[in-house]
C-alpha positions as CSV (number, residue, x, y, z in Angstrom):
1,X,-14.5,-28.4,0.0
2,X,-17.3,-29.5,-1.6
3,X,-18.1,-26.4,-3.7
4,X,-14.5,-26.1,-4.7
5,X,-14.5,-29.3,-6.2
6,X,-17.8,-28.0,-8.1
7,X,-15.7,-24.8,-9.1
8,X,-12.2,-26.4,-10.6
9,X,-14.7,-29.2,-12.6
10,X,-16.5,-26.4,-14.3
11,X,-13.8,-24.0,-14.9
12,X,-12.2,-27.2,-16.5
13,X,-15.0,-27.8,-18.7
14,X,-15.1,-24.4,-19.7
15,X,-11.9,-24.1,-20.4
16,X,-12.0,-27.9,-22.5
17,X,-15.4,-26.5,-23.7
18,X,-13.7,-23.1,-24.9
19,X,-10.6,-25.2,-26.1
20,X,-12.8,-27.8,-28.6
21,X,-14.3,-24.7,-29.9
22,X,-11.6,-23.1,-31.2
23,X,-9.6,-26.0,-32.8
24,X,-13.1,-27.0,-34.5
25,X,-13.5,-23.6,-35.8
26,X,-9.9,-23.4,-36.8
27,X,-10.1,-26.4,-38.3
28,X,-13.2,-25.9,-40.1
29,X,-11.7,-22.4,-40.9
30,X,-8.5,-24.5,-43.0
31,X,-10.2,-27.5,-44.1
32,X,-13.7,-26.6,-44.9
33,X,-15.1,-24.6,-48.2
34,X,-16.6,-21.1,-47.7
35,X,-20.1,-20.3,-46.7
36,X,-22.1,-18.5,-48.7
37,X,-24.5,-16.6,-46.5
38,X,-26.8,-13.6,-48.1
39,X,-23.7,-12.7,-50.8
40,X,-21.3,-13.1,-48.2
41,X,-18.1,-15.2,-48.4
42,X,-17.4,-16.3,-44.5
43,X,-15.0,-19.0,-43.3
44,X,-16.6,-22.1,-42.0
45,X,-15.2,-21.8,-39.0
46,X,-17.8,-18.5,-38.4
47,X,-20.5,-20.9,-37.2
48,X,-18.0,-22.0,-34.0
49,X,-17.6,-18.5,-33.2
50,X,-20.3,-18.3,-31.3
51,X,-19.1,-21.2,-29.1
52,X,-16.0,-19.8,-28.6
53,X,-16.8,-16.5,-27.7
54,X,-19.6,-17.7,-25.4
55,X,-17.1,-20.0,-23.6
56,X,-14.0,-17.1,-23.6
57,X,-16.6,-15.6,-20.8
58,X,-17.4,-18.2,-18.9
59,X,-13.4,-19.4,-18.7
60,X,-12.9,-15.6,-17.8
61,X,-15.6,-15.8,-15.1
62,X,-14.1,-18.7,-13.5
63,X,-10.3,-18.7,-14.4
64,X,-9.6,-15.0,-14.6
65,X,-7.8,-12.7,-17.5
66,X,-4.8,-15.1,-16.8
67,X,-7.1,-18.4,-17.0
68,X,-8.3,-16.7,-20.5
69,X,-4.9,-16.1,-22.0
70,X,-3.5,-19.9,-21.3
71,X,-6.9,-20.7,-22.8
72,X,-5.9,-19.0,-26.1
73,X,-1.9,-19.7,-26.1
74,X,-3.4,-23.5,-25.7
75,X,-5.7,-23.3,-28.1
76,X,-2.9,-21.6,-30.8
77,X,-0.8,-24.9,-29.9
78,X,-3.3,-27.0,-30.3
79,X,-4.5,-25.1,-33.8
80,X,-1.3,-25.3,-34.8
81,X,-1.4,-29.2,-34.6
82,X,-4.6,-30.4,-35.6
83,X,-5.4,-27.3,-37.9
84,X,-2.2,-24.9,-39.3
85,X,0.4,-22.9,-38.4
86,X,-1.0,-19.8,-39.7
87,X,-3.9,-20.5,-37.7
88,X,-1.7,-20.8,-34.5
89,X,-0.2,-17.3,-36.0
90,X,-3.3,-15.5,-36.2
91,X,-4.9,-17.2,-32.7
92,X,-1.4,-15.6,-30.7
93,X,-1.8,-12.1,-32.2
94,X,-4.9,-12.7,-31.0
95,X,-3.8,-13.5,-27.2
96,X,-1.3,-10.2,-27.4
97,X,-4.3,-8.0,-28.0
98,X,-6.5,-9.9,-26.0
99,X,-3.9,-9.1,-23.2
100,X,-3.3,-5.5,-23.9
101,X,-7.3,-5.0,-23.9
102,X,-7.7,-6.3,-20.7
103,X,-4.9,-4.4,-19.0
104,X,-5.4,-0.9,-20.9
105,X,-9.5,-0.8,-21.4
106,X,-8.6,2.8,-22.9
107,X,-7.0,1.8,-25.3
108,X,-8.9,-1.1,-26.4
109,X,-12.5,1.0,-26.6
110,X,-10.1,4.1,-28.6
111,X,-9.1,0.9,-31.2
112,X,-12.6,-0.1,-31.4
113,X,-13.6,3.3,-32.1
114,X,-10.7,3.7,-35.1
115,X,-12.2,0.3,-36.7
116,X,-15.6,1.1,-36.4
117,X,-14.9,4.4,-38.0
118,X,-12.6,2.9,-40.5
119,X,-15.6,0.4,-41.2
120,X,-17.8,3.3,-41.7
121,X,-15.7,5.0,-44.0
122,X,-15.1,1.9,-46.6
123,X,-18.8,1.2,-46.6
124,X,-19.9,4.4,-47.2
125,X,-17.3,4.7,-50.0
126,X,-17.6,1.4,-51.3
127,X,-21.8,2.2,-51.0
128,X,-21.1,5.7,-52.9
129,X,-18.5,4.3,-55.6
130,X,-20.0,1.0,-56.4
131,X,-22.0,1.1,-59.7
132,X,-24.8,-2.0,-58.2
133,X,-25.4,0.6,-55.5
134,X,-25.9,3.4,-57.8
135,X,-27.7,1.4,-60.4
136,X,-30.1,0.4,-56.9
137,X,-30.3,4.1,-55.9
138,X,-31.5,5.1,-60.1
139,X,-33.7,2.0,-59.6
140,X,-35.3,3.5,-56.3
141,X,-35.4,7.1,-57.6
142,X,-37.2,5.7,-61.0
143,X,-39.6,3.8,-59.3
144,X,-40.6,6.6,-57.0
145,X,-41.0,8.8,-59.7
146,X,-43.6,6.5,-61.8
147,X,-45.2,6.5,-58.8
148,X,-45.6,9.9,-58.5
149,X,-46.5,9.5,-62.4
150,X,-49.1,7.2,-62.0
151,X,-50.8,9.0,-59.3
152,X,-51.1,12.1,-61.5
153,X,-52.7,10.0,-64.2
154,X,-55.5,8.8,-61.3
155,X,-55.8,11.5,-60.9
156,X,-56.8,13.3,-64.1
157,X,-58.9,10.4,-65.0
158,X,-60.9,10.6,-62.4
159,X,-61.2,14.3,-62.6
160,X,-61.9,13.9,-66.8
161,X,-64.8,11.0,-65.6
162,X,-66.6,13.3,-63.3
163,X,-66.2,16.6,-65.9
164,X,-67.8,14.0,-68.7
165,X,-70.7,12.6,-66.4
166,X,-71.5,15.9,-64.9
167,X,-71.5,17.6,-68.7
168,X,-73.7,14.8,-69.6
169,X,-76.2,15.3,-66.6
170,X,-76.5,19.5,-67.7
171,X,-77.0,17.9,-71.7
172,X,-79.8,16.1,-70.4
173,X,-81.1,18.3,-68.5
174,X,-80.9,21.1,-71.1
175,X,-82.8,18.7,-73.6
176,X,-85.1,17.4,-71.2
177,X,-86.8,21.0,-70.1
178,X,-87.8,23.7,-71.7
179,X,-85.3,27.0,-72.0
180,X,-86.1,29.3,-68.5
181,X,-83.5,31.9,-69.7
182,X,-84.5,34.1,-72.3
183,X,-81.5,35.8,-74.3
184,X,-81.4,39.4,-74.4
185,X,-81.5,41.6,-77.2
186,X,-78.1,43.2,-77.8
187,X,-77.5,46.8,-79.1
188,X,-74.7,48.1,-81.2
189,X,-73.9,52.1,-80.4
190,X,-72.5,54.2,-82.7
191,X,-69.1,54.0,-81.1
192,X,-69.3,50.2,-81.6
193,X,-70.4,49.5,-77.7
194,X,-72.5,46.8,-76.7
195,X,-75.6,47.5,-74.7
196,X,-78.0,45.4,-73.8
C-alpha cells in the first residue's frame, strides 16, 4: 500500500512538474522577446524545453502513452488560458501526432526520416545559394592559397641565403689560396675544332 502511495504522489508531480513546464514555456513563448543565441532567433520559451521534454518521460514512465496525452490535452487548456489560443492550437496538433507516433512507430521514424532529409536538403541549398557562404568559402580558398604562396616564398629565400653564403665561402676561398688548376692551352684545327 505503501509503495503505491509513493507511485501516484510521483506520477502526480511529474505530471504537475511536466504541466508547469509547458505553460511557462508557452507563456514565455507569447509574452517574452526572442533570444538571440549564436545568430539564431529562438522563442523564449526554448530554454523550458528541456523541462518539458525531460518530464514528458518520466509522466510516460509512470502514467503510460494515455497518462502522456491527458498531460498534453491539459497542458493545451491550460496554455490556452494563461498563455494563447494559438498556443493551445499548436500544443493539440501536437498531442494528435504525439498519439499517432506512439501507436504506429513506423510511421513516426519514416516522418522523421522525410524531415531530416527535408532539413538536409534546405541547408545544403541555403549553404550552396547563400552569397555569406560563398563569400566564406572564397575567403577559405584565398587564404589557403597565400598560404601555399607564402610557403613558396620561405622557401626560395632560404634557398637564395644558402646559394649567396655558399658562393661567398668558394669567393673566399678562391682569393684566399693560390690557383691549383692550371688552364690548358686550347688549339684551333683547320676545320675550326677545338683541341686541347
Amino acid at each position: 500500500m505503501r509503495h503505491e502511495h509513493r507511485e501516484h504522489i510521483t506520477a502526480a508531480a511529474a505530471m504537475i512538474g511536466y504541466l508547469r513546464s509547458v505553460v511557462a514555456a508557452n507563456i514565455a513563448s507569447v509574452h517574452w522577446p526572442p533570444l538571440v543565441l549564436g545568430g539564431l532567433v529562438v522563442p523564449a520559451g526554448s530554454v523550458f524545453a528541456g523541462t518539458s521534454l525531460t518530464a514528458r518521460d518520466v509522466v510516460h514512465d509512470r502514467l503510460g502513452a494515455r497518462g502522456v496525452a491527458v498531460g498534453i490535452a491539459a497542458g493545451a487548456g491550460l496554455s490556452a488560458v494563461f498563455a494563447s489560443p494559438q498556443i493551445a492550437v499548436a500544443s493539440k496538433a501536437d498531442v494528435k501526432y504525439w498519439i499517432v507516433a506512439q501507436k504506429h512507430p513506423d510511421l513516426r521514424d519514416h516522418f522523421q526520416q522525410l524531415a531530416l532529409h527535408a532539413r538536409r536538403t534546405a541547408a545544403e541549398f541555403r549553404d550552396n545559394h547563400d552569397p555569406f557562404s560563398q563569400l566564406q568559402r572564397d575567403h577559405l580558398a584565398l587564404k589557403k592559397h597565400c598560404t601555399g604562396l607564402e610557403e613558396l616564398v620561405r622557401t626560395y629565400a632560404q634557398v637564395i641565403n644558402e646559394l649567396t653564403l655558399e658562393n661567398k665561402a668558394l669567393r673566399e676561398q678562391a682569393s684566399s689560396s693560390p690557383a691549383t688548376v692550371t688552364p690548358l692551352r686550347r688549339h684551333v684545327s683547320d676545320t675550326g675544332d677545338l683541341r686541347c
